[in-house]
Steps between C-alpha positions, in 0.01 A plus 500: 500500500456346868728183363808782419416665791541166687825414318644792548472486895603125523883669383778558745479886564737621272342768207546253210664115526807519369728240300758426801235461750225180514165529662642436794697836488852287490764527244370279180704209468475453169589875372803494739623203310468621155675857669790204607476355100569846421760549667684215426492567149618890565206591264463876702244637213222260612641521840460878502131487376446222766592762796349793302231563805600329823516691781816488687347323836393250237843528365689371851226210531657415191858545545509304834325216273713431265885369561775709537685471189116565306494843737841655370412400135164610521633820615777573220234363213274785603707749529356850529148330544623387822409723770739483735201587819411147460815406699316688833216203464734229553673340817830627564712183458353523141583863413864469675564214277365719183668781568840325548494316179377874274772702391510825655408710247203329418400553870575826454262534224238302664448769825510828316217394311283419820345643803805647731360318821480170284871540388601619854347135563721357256818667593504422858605153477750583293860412613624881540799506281227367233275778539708768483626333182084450414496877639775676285312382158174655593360871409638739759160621593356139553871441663492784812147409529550095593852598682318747692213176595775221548662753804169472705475191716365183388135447578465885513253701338763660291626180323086452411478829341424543144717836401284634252197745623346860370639776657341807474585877623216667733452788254398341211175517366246175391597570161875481501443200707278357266768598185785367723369127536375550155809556336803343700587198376727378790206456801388176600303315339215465740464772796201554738597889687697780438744598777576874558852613536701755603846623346696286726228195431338532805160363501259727596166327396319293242238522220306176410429443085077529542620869677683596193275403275189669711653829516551825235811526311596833694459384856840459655645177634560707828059546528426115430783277676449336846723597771425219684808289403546117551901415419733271621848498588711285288678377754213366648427115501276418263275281682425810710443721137237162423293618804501831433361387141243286691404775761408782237419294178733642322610404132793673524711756726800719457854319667749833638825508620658617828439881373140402432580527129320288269717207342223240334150335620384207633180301303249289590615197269857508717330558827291174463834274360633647842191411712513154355853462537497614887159230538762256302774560725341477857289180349858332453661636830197363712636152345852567612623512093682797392444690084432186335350488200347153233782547261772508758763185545550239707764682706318832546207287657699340771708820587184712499310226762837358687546749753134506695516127430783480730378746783151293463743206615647665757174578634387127433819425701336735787152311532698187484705569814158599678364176362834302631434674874219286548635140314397325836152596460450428153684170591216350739243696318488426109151722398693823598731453181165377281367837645734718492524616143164615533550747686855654379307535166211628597675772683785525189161550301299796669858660575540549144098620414603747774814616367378514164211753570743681689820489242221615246350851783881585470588477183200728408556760779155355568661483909543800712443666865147500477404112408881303568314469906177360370629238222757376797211429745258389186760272388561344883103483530499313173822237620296457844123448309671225222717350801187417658296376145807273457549344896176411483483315167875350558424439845189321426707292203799407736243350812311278289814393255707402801227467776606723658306812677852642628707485235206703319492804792923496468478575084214714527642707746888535306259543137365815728834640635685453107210614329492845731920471452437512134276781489690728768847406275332496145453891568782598747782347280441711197445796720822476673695420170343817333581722782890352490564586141438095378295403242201331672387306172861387465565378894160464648391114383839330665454684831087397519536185367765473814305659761209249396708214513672597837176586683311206385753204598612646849111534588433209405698262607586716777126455611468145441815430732351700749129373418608128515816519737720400239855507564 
């Protein structure tokens, strides 16, 4: 019994191993080439029982495996097995390219059988003459319902909401309620509250499943909802509707219009994709490279990265013309340009640790009037105490290397004004973009990395002229 027991834990957390997954929790490479065999020989029976199982995260892993022309065929030999919310696991250059080469009516098909937040998903990167076309062919219901999410803003809580909810009236009892979810066979699949309407669809408060199912048949919804609503606007970004998921714990929470009348709900399972994405997004940013994703090309690479690759030579160009102010000095002096790298990176470097922590307060509202005073002086504090650490080590390094004792005191001291120039600038930069409208993840590494650079030439070299009378 200990020996299962043993097994058992040694397994990648997942509830049972599966047949596309190895130990090692990655797609098995031997199961996605007999899926490939498969598929080349269009048999879709075997193909069919093959998928029979595999959860649609699972599903993308898959997808974005295999080649292109195997994703298309795979897709027509399963037909109605395919389930179409398998195209919101995988990048976007991937489900573009899908999407373009499946007839519409297929596509069509595909979203009226899922989730209306994961076909919302779909449709949005749909050319638009396409998706009205895509549009036209579906249900009307299922057809106002998506139009209705495609008019909110992109990135808004309304294109993350998933139409279907239970609405109830305030007068019912616990047993119509009960006889309601019971019997209709058009609610969703999987729900967690009730929300309480009035006629015009107002929400007016909610009633959680365990409060239903605690409570006598003839109590009235009216007796046992909360009035205490949590809702968000749908035109409300949704990396503010993630926080508010975060702040209260919430598994899921009504989305309302402009008239505070309720139009879908947001989940937990979206609000995480969203949290991730947003992480995903800043991550890339800090690095100067725009939405790219593994399976993009060539060309979408260099256009997402060319543009802060040319303002981080501009800036280069800027250091170099500080650099080219003192040629005579570096000239009679040769150490200053063994030297000076040291300190432009060492500055570059605790610019960006600054900037990071700070891009990071601000993109989690984490920053306000009560703390913003105390992280700028903590931050300075922390440039001055590392500026000092660091003179003293590179100080130390540069007197014995070149004999020296001078030459030492003149690094130590510019280590000590760049290092305090990082940490004042690391903080102050994204701080001053935010307040201007700019994205600080987006802007805030080229203007650092130049502020570092700057500072930590002109000192110096401008001290060693000074130090040693260079001319």
């Amino acid at each position: 019994m200990n020996e299962q027991v043993e097994v058992m834990e040694s397994r990648p957390s997942r509830l049972r191993q599966s047949p596309w997954r190895s130990q090692d929790d990655r797609l098995n490479e031997e199961w996605v080439k007999k899926a490939c065999e498969l598929i080349s020989r269009k048999d879709a029976r075997k193909l069919q029982e093959m998928f029979a199982g595999v959860p649609e995260a699972d599903f993308g892993d898959i997808l974005e495996a295999i080649n292109a022309d195997n994703r298309l065929a795979l897709i027509q030999l399963l037909g109605d097995d395919f389930d179409y919310s398998s195209l919101t696991e995988v990048d976007e250059a991937v489900r573009v390219d899908l999407i373009e080469q499946l007839p519409n009516r297929e596509i069509a098909r595909g979203v009226t059988n899922i989730d209306s937040d994961d076909a919302v998903f779909i449709l949005e990167d749909i050319e638009q003459a396409d998706r009205d076309a895509i549009l036209a062919l579906v249900p009307e219901f299922e057809r106002l319902s998506l139009r209705r999410s495609l008019d909110f803003p992109e990135e808004s809580a309304g294109r993350r909401m998933q139409s279907e909810f239970v609405a109830i009236p305030p007068h019912w009892n616990v047993g119509q309620t009960i006889d309601y979810m019971r019997f209709t066979e058009d609610l969703p699949t999987e729900f967690h509250q009730l929300y309480v309407v009035d006629q015009k669809q107002v929400l007016i408060g909610t009633v959680p499943l365990d409060r239903i199912l605690r409570a006598r048949r003839t109590e009235k919804i009216a007796d046992i909802m909360s009035s205490d609503i949590i809702e968000v606007s749908a035109s409300e970004d949704q990396e503010d509707a993630a926080r508010i998921f975060e702040r209260f714990d919430l598994v899921e929470v009504a989305v309302v219009d402009e008239d505070h009348r309720m139009v879908g709900i947001l989940t937990v399972d979206d609000m995480v994709d969203v949290i991730h994405q947003e992480a995903e997004e800043d991550i890339l940013h800090l690095a100067g490279v725009g939405n790219e994703e593994i399976s993009g090309n060539v060309l979408e690479a260099v256009r997402s990265r060319i543009t802060w690759l040319l303002i981080n030579l501009v800036t280069a160009v800027l250091a170099s013309l500080v650099i080219g102010m003192f040629d005579a000095t570096l000239q009679q002096m040769v150490a200053l340009a063994v030297l000076m790298p040291i300190v432009a990176s060492m500055g570059g470097n605790a610019g960006t640790q600054t900037m990071t922590v700070t891009v990071r307060a601000l993109s989690t509202r984490e920053l306000d009037q009560f703390n913003i005073r105390r992280l700028i002086m903590r931050e300075t504090l922390v440039g001055l105490a590392n500026g000092v650490i660091f003179a003293l080590i590179t100080g130390l390094v540069a007197a014995i290397w070149f004999a020296n004792i001078a030459l030492g005191m003149v690094i130590g001291l510019a280590m000590i004004a760049n290092m305090l120039a990082a940490g004042i600038s690391g903080i102050l930069i994204p701080l001053g973009l935010e307040r201007f409208g700019a994205d600080p993840a987006v802007a805030s590494s080229a203007f650092v990395t130049t502020v570092t650079d700057v500072v930590g030439f002109f000192v110096f070299l401008g001290l060693a002229s000074m130090w040693f009378g260079l001319v």
